[in-house]
C-alpha positions as CSV (number, residue, x, y, z in Angstrom):
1,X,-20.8,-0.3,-42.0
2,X,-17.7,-2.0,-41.8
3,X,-17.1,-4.4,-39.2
4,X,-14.4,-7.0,-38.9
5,X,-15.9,-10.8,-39.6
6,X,-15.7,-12.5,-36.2
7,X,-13.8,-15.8,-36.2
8,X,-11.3,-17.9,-34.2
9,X,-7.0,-17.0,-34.3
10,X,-5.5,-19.6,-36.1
11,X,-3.5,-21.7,-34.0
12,X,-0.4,-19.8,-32.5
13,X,3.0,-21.7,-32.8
14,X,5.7,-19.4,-30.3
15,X,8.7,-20.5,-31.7
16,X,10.4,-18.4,-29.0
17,X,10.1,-17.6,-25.4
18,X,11.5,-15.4,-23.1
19,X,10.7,-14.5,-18.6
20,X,9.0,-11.1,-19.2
21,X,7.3,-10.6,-15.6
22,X,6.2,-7.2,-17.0
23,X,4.6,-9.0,-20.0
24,X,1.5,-9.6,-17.9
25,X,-0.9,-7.3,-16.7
26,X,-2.4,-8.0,-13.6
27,X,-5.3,-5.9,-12.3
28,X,-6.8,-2.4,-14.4
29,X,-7.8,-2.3,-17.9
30,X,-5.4,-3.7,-20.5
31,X,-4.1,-1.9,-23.9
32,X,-5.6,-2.6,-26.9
33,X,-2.4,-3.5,-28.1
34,X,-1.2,-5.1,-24.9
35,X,0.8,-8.9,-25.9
36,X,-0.4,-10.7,-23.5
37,X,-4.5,-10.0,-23.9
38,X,-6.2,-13.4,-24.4
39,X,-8.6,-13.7,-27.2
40,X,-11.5,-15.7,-26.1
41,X,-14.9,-17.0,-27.4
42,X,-16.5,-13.7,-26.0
43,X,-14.5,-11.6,-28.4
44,X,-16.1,-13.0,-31.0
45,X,-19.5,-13.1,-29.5
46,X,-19.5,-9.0,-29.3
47,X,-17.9,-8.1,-32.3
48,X,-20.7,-10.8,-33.9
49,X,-23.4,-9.2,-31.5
50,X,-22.6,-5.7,-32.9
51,X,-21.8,-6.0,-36.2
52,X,-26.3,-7.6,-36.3
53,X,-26.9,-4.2,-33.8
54,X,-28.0,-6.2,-31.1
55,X,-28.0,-4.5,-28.0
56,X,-25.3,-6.3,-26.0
57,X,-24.4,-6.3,-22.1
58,X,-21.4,-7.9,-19.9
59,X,-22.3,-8.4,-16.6
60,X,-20.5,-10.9,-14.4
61,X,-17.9,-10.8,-11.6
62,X,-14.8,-7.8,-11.2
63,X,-11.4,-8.8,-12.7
64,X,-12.9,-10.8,-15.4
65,X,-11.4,-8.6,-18.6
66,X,-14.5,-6.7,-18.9
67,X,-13.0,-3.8,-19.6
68,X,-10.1,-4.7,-21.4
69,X,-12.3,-6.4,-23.4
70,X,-14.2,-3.1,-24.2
71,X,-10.9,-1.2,-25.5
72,X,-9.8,-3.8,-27.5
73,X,-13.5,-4.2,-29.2
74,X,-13.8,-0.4,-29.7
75,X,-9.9,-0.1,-31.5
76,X,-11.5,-3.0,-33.9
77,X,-14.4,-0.9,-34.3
78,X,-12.2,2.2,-35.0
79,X,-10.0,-0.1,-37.8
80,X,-13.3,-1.1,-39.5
81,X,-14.4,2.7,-39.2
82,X,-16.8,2.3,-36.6
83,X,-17.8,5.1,-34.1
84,X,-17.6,4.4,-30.8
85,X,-17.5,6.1,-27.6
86,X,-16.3,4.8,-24.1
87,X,-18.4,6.1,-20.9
88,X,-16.7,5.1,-17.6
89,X,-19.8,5.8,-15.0
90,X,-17.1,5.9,-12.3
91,X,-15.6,9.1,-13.4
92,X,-19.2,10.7,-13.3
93,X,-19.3,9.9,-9.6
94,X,-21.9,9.1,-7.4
95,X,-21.8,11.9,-4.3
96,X,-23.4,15.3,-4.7
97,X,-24.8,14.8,-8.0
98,X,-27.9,15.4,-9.8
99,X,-29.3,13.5,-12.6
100,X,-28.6,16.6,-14.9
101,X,-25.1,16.6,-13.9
102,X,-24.9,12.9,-14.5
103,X,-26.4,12.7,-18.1
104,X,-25.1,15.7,-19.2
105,X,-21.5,14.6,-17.9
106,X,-22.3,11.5,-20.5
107,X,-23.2,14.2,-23.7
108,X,-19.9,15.8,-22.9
109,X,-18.2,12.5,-23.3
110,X,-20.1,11.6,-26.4
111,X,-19.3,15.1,-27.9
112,X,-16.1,14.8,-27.1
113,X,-14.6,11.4,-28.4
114,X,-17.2,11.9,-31.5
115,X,-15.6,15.7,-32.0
116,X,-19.1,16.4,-32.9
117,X,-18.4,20.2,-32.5
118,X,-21.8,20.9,-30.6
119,X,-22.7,23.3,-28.0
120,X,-24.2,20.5,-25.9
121,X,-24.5,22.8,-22.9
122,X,-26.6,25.7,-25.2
123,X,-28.8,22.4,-26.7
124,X,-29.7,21.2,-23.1
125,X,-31.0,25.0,-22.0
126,X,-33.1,25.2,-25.3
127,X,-34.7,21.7,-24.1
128,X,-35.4,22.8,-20.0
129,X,-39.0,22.5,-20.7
130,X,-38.6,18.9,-21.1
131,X,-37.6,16.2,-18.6
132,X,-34.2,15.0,-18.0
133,X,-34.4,11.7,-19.6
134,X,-36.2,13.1,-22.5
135,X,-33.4,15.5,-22.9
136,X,-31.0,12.7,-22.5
137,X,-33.0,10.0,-25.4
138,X,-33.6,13.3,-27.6
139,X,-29.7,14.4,-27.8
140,X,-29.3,10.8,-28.8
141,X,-32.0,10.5,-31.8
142,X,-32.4,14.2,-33.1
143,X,-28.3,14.9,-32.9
144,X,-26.1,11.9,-32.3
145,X,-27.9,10.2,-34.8
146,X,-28.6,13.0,-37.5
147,X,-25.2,14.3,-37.1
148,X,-23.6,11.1,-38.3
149,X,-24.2,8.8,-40.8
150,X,-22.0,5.6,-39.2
151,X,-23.1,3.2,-36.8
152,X,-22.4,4.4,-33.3
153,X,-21.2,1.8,-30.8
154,X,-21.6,3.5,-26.8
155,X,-20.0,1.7,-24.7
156,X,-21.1,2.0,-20.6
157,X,-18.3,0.9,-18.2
158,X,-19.1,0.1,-14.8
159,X,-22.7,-0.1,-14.5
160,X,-22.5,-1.2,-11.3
161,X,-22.0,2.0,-9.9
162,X,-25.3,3.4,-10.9
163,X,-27.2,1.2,-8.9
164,X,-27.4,3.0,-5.9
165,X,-28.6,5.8,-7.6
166,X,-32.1,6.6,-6.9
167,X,-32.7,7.7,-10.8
168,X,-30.3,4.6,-12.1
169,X,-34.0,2.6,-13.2
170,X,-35.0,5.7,-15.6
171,X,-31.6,5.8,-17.1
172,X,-31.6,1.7,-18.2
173,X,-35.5,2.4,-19.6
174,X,-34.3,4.7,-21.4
175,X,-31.5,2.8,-22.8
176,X,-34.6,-0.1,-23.5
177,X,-37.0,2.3,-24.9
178,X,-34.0,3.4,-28.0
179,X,-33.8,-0.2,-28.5
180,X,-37.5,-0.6,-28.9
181,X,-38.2,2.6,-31.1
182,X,-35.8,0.7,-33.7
183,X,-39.6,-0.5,-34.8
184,X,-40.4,3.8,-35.6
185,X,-37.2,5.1,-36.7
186,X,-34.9,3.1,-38.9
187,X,-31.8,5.5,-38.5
188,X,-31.6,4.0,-34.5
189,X,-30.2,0.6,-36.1
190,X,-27.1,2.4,-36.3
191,X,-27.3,3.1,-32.6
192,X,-25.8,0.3,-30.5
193,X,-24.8,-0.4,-27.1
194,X,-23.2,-2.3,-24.8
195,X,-22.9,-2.4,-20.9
196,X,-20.4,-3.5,-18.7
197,X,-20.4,-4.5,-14.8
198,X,-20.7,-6.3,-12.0
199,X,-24.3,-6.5,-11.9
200,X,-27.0,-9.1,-13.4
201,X,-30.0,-8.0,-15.9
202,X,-32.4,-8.2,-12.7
203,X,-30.6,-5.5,-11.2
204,X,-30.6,-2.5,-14.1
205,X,-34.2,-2.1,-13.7
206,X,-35.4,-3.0,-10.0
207,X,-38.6,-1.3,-9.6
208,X,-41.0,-4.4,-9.9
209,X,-43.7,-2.2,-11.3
210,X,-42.1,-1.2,-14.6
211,X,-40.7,-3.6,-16.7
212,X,-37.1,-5.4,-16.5
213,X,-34.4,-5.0,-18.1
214,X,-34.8,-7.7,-20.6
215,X,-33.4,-6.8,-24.4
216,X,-29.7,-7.0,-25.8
217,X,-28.0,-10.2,-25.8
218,X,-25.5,-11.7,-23.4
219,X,-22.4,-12.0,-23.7
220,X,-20.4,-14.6,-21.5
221,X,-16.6,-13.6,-20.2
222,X,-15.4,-17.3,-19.5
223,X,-12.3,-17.9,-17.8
224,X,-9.0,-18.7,-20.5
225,X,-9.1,-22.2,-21.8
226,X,-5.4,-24.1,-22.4
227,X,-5.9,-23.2,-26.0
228,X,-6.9,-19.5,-25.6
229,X,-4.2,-19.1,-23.0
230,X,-1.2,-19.9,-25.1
231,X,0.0,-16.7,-25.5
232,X,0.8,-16.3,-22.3
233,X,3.8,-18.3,-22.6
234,X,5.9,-15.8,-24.2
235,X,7.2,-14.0,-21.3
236,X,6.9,-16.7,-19.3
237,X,10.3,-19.2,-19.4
238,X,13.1,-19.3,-21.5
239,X,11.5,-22.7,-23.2
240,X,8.7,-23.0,-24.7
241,X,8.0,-26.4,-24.3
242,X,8.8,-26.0,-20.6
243,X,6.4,-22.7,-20.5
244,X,3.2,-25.0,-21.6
245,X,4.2,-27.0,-19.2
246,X,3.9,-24.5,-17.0
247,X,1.2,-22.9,-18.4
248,X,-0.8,-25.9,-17.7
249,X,0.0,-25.9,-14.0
250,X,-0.7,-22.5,-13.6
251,X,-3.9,-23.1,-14.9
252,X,-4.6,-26.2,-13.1
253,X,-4.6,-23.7,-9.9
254,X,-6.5,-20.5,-11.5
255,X,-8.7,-22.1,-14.0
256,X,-8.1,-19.6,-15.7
257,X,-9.5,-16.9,-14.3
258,X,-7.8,-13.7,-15.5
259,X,-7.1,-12.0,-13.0
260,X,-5.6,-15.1,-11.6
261,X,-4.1,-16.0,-14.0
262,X,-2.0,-13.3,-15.6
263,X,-0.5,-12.3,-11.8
264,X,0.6,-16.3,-11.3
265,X,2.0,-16.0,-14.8
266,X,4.1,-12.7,-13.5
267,X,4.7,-14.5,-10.4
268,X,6.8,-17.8,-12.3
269,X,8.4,-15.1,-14.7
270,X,9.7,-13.0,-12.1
271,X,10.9,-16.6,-10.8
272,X,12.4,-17.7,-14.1
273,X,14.1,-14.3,-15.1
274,X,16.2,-14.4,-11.3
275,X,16.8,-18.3,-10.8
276,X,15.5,-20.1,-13.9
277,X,15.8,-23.6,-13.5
278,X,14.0,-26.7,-15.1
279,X,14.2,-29.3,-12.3
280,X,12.1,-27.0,-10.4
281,X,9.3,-26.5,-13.7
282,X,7.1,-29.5,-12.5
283,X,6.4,-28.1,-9.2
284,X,7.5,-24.5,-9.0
285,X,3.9,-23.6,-9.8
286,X,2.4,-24.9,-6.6
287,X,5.3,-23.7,-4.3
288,X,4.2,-20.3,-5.9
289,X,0.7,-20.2,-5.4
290,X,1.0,-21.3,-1.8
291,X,3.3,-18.6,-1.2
292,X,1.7,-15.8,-3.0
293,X,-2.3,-17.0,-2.7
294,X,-2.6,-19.9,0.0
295,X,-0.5,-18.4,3.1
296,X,-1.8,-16.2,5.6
297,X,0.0,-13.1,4.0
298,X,-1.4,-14.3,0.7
299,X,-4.8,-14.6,0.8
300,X,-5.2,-11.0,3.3
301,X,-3.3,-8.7,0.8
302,X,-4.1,-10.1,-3.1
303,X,-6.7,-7.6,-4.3
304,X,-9.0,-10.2,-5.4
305,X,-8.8,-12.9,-2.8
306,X,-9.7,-9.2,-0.5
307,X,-12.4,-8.6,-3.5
308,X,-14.6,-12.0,-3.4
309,X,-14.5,-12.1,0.3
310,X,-16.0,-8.4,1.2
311,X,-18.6,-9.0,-1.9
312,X,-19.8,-12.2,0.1
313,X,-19.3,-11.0,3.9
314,X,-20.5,-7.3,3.4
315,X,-23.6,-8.2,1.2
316,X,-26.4,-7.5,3.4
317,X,-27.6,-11.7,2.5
318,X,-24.2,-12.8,3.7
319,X,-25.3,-15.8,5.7
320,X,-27.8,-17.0,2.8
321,X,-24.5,-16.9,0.5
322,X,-22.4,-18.7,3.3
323,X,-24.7,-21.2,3.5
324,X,-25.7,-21.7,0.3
325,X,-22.2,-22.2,-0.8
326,X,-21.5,-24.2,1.8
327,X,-23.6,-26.7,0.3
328,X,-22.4,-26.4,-3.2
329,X,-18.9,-27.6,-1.4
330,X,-20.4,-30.1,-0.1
331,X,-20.9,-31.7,-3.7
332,X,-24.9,-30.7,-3.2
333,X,-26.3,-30.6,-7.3
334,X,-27.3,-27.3,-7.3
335,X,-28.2,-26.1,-10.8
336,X,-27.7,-22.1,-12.2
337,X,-30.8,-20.3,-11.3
338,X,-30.5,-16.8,-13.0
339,X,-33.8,-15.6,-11.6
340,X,-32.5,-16.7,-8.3
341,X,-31.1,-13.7,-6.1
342,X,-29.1,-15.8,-3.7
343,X,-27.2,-17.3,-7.2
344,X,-26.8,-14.0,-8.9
345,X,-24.8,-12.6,-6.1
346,X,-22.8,-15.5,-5.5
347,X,-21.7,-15.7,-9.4
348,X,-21.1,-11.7,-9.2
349,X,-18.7,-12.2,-6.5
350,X,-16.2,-14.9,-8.7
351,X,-16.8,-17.5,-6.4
352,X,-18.5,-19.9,-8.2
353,X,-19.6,-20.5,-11.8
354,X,-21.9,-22.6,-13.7
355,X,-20.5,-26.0,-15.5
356,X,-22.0,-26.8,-19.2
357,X,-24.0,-28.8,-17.7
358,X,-25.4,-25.5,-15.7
359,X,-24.2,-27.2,-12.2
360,X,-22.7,-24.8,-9.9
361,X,-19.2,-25.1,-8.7
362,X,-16.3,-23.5,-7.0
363,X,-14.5,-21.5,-9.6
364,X,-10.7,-22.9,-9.2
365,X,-8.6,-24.5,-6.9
366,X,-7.3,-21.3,-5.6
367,X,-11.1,-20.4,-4.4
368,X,-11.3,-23.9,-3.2
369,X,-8.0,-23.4,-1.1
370,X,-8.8,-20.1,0.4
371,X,-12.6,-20.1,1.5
372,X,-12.7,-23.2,2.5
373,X,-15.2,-25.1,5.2
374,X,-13.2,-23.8,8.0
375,X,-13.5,-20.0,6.6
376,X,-17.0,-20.8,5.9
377,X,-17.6,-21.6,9.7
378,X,-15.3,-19.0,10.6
379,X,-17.5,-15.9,8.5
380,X,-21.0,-17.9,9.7
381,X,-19.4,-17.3,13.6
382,X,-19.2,-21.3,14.2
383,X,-16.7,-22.3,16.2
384,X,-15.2,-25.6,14.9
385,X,-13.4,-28.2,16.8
386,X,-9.8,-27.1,16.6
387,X,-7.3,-29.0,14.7
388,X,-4.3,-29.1,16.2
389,X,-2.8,-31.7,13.7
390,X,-3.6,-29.4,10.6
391,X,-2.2,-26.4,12.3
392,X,1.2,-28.3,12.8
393,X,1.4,-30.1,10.0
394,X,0.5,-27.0,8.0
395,X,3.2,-25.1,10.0
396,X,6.3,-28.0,9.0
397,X,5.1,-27.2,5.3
398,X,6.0,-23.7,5.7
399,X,8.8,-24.4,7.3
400,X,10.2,-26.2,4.3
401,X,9.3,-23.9,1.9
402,X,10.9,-21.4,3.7
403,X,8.3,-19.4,5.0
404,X,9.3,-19.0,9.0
405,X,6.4,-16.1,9.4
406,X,3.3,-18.2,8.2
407,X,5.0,-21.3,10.6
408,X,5.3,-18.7,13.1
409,X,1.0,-17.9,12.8
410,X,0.0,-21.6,12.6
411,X,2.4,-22.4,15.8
412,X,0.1,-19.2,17.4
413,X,-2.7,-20.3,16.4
414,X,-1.7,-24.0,18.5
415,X,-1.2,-21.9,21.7
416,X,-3.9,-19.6,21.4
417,X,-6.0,-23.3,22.0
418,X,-3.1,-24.4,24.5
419,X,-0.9,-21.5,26.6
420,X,0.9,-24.0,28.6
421,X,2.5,-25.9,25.7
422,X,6.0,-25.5,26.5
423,X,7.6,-27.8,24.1
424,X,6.2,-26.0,21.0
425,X,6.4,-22.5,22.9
426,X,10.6,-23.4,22.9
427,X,9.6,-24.3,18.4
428,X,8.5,-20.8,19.0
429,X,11.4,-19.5,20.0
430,X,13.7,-21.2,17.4
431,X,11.4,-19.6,14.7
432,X,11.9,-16.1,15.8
433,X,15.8,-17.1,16.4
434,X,15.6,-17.7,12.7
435,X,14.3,-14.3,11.6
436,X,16.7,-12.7,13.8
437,X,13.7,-11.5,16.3
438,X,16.0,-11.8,19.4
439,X,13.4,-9.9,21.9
440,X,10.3,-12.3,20.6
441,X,12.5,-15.6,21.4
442,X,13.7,-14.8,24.5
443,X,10.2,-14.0,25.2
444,X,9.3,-17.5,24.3
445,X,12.3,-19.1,26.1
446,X,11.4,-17.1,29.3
447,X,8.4,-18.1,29.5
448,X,9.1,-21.6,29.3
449,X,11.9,-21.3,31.6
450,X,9.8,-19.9,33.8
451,X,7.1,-22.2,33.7
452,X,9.6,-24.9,34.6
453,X,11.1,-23.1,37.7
454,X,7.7,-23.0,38.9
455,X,6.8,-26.4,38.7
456,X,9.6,-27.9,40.4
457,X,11.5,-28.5,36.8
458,X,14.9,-26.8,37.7
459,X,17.1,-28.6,35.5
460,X,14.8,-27.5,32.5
461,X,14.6,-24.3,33.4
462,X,18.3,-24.1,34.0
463,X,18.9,-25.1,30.9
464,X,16.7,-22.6,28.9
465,X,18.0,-19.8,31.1
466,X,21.7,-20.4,29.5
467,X,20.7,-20.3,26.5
468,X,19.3,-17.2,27.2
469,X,21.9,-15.8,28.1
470,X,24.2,-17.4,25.1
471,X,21.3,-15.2,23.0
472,X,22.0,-12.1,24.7
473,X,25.0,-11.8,27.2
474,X,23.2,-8.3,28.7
475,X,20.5,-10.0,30.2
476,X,21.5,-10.0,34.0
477,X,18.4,-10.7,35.4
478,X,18.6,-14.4,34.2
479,X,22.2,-14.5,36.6
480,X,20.4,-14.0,39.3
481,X,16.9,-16.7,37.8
482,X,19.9,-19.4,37.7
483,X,21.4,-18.1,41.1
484,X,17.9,-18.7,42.8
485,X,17.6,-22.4,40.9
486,X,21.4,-23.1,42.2
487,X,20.3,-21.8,45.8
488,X,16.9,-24.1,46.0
489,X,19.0,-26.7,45.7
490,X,21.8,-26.6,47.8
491,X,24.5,-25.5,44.9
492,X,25.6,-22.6,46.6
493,X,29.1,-22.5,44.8
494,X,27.6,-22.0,41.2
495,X,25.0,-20.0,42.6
496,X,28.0,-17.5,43.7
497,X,29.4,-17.9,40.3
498,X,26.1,-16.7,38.9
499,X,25.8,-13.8,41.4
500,X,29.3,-12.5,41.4
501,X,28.6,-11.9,37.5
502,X,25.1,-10.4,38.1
503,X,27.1,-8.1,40.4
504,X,29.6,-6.8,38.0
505,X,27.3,-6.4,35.3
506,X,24.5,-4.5,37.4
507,X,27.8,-2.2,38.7
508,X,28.8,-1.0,35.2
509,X,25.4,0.0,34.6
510,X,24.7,1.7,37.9
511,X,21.6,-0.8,39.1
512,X,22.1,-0.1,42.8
513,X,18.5,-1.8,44.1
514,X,19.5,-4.3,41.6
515,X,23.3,-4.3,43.1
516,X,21.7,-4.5,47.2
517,X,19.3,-7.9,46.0
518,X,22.5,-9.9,44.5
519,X,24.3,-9.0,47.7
520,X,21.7,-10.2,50.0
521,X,21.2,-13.2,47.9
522,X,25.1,-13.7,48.2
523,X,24.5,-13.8,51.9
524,X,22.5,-16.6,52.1
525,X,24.8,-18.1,49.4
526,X,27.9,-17.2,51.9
527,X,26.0,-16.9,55.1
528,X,29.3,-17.1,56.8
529,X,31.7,-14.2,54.5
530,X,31.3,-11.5,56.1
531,X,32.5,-9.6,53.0
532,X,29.1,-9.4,51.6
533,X,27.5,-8.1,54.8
534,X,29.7,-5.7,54.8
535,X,29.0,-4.7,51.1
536,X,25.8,-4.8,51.5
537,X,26.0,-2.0,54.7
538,X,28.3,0.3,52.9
539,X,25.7,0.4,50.5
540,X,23.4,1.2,52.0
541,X,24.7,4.3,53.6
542,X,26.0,5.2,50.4
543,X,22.2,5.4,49.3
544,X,21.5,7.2,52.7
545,X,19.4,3.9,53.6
546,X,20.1,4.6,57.2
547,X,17.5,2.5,58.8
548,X,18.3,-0.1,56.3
549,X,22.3,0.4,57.3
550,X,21.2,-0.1,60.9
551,X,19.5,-3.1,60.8
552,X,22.1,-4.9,58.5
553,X,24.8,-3.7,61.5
554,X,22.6,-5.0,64.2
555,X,22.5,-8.7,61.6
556,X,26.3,-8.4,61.3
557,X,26.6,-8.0,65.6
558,X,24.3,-11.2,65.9
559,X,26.5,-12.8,63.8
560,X,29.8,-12.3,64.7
561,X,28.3,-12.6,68.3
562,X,27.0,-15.8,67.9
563,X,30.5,-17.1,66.3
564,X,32.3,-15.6,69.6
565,X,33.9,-12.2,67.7
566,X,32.7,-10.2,70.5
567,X,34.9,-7.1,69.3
568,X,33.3,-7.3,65.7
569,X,30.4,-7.3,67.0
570,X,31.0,-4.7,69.7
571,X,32.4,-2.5,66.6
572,X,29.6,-3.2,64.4
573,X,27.2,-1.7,67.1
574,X,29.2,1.0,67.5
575,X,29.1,2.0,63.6
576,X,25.4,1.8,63.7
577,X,25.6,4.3,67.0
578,X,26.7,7.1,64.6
579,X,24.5,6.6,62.2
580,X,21.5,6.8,64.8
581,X,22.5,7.5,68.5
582,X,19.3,6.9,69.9
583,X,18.0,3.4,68.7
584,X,17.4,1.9,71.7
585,X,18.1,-1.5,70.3
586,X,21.4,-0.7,69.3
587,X,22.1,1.2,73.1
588,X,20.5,-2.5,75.2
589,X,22.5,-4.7,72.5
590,X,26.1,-2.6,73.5
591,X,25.1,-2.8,77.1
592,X,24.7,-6.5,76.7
593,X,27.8,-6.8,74.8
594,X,29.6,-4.5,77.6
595,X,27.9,-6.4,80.7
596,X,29.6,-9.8,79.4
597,X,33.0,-8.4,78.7
């Protein structure tokens, strides 16, 4: 068989380099031919691994280029005239299925992209008096085999999905036992394969009475070095020397992991391609990240901030894998432990990795940033003091950066802890004022206001309640807030000012309780214009308030009485006769009147 040497790519030299955002692919399974795949040490490794027919397996966390790495290996295989055949176990499913279904749905795939022009479905009947796994290993040796005389590479995506099968432990034995009858039957050498998922060895084979899962060699997927990574830069900037530059920051945030890596790369070409500009170079890669990975909106919609969480919180060990990386944080010297469960499903998730010297660390800054000690406390249900300081100061830095919705949450999250802080309640305000959210800062500014006018604070309040009204000159009700202020303390002049527009304004739009309020209030404001009373009467009968009109006749009587207009008065009692002949009140108040004239 031919298969290509395995060796390093000489140095690259990019002469020339242009923003590409759509250069990078971030997320799903790369092209073999895509420009911006990275060539790492693992390349090698598989191509070396298959081309001795190991067995070979990648297992390690999602988004790591497992796949990618797959196509690209099996369109070198195809250029060396190696057979190969790709097996996604996700398109087999995992509901409603039988194990006959599922390895048969494999055959049909292996037929398929072999064109090996067998009746796979007539072959399977002819073998029903034998089990399904026998069926599955004997298509494998007595016609895959036979049928071709090149080595066959079969490549199992997404092993990870098998493992809540209840038949998944048969179906990596079976893959063992081919391995192991290499010793009987020569013509298996040219039978390789090599699995692919998010899953460790210990896993494929979890019955502890058969034997594990423990043949094939390993390969590593390590995140990109500075050196593999260089040919990212050629959609990144329109400079090359600036793009390393960048590069290297970008890096100094991901680490290199892939996933990471490639959308941050997108990210700053998408950046360079609209407002290129190399002032910005040295530090555009951390206002960036912030924006895109650190904030609030950040690190609750990228797919694989969302993916390393729900692997730690929804794994049924969650607190031992809080804990545990709690401590490697905390700059405990914890060493990698493959036989160790708690380890295994802490490296699966991304999280961490092992250092050459097989210490365990977090996996980048970005990791570092995100679950942190307080979301560590948080997922664990501690409560931990509350940092008011960190919460500001975090909120100014978003600020800056222009980022008025992630100030707004950290500003929140201050009076969730403290309601009655008014000051930063008014910041509130401002903050919506500057995303146009009109309702949400007069919401803040009323409550302030409000909060003032109760404690004594009128000025304050005053003052908020006008620039209220500045935001939004509809808003009558804060005519008559200002009006009450004005009347507690003695300004009765502006509190008419104040009144005599809520009037107007409630008028044009009908308010008529609204309307019968401001007059009364303009009563006590002008206890002695009779005006007002008199408004306030009409109205009522206008609303057929009659017992209502009445009463406000009998006030108007007192009141001209007691300022000697005994035929006002006389006539005011007389107006509320018609509207009700028989109050008594009104009948002993005219005989009153009458007795004295």
């Amino acid at each position: 068989m031919r298969i290509p040497e395995p060796g390093r790519d000489k140095d690259l030299k990019i002469t020339f380099t242009r923003p590409q955002p759509d250069f990078y692919v971030v997320g799903g399974t790369m092209k073999a031919s895509a420009p911006s795949y990275v060539v790492r040490e693992s390349d090698t490794q598989l191509l070396e691994g298959i081309r001795r027919n190991e067995f070979c397996y990648v297992l390690t966390s999602r988004q790591m280029g497992k796949s990618s790495l797959m196509v690209r290996t099996a369109a070198q295989l195809k250029e060396a005239g190696t057979r190969s055949v790709i097996i996604d176990l996700t398109s087999l499913g995992t509901t409603n299925l039988t194990p006959e279904s599922w390895y048969l749905g494999q055959i049909q795939r292996m037929c398929k992209q072999l064109a090996l022009g067998q009746d796979y479905v007539q072959w399977w009947e002819s073998q029903s008096h034998l089990g399904i796994v026998q069926r599955f290993t004997n298509f494998l040796t007595d016609v895959l085999v036979e049928k071709l005389p090149e080595t066959i590479v079969i490549f199992v995506d997404e092993i990870d999905t098998t493992l809540s099968l209840p038949f998944s432990d048969d179906y990596f034995a079976a893959i063992r036992s081919l391995y192991n009858d290499r010793a009987l039957n020569s013509k298996l050498d040219r039978l390789n394969f090599v699995l692919l998922g998010v899953a460790s060895p210990a896993d494929l084979i979890k019955d502890p009475k058969r034997t594990p899962f423990n043949i094939g060699r390993r390969i590593e997927l390590t995140d990109f070095t500075f050196q593999e990574a260089q040919p990212l830069i050629a959609g990144l900037a329109p400079e090359p020397q600036l793009s390393l530059e960048l590069l290297r920051n970008i890096l100094g945030w991901t680490g290199g992991q892939p996933y990471l890596t490639q959308k941050a790369c997108s990210i700053i070409a998408a950046w360079a391609e609209r407002s290129w500009a190399p002032v910005e170079v040295s530090y555009i890669a951390d206002k960036l990240v912030d924006q895109f990975f650190l904030s609030e909106t950040g690190r609750n919609t990228d797919e694989n901030l969302r993916f390393v969480q729900d692997r730690i919180l929804e794994s049924a060990e969650s607190r031992k894998l809080l804990e545990f990386y709690l401590r490697i944080r905390q700059g405990e010297p914890l060493s990698y432990d493959d036989l160790d469960t708690v380890t295994a499903a802490l490296m699966l998730s991304g999280l961490i990795k092992a250092a050459e010297n097989r210490r365990l660390q977090v996996r980048n800054t970005i990791y570092e940033r995100v679950f942190d000690e307080s979301w560590i406390r948080a997922s664990l249900g501690l409560r931990e003091p509350f940092d008011r300081a960190r919460h500001l100061k975090k909120a100014q830095w978003h600020i800056v950066q222009g980022r008025v919705p992630d100030a707004i949450v950290e500003y929140q999250k201050v009076l969730k802890e403290n309601p009655k802080d008014w000051e930063l309640t008014m910041q509130l305000g401002e903050l919506y004022l500057l995303l146009h959210e009109k309702n949400a800062a007069i919401r803040s500014f009323e409550k302030t206001a409000n909060a003032y006018y109760s404690d004594g604070l009128y000025q304050k309040a005053i003052a908020i309640y006008k620039k209220i009204q500045k935001i939004d000159l509809d808003l009558t009700d804060f005519h008559v807030r200002l009006a009450e202020i004005y009347l507690k303390q003695g300004l009765k002049a502006d509190a008419k000012l104040e009144l005599e527009a809520a009037k107007n304004q409630y008028e044009k739009k009908g308010q008529i309780k609204q309307i019968i309020e401001v007059l009364k209030l303009l009563i006590e404001a002008e206890p002695e214009n009779l005006k007002h009373r008199n408004e306030l009467v009409r109205t009522y009968q206008n609303q057929d308030m009659l017992n209502e009109a009445v009463q406000q006749y009998l006030e108007i009587s007192d009141f001209c009485h007691r300022k000697g207009l005994l035929n006002e008065s006389l006539s005011a009692l007389e107006h509320a006769l018609k509207i009700d002949a028989q109050n008594q009140t009104v009948l002993q108040q005219i005989e009153r009147l009458t007795r004295k004239g």
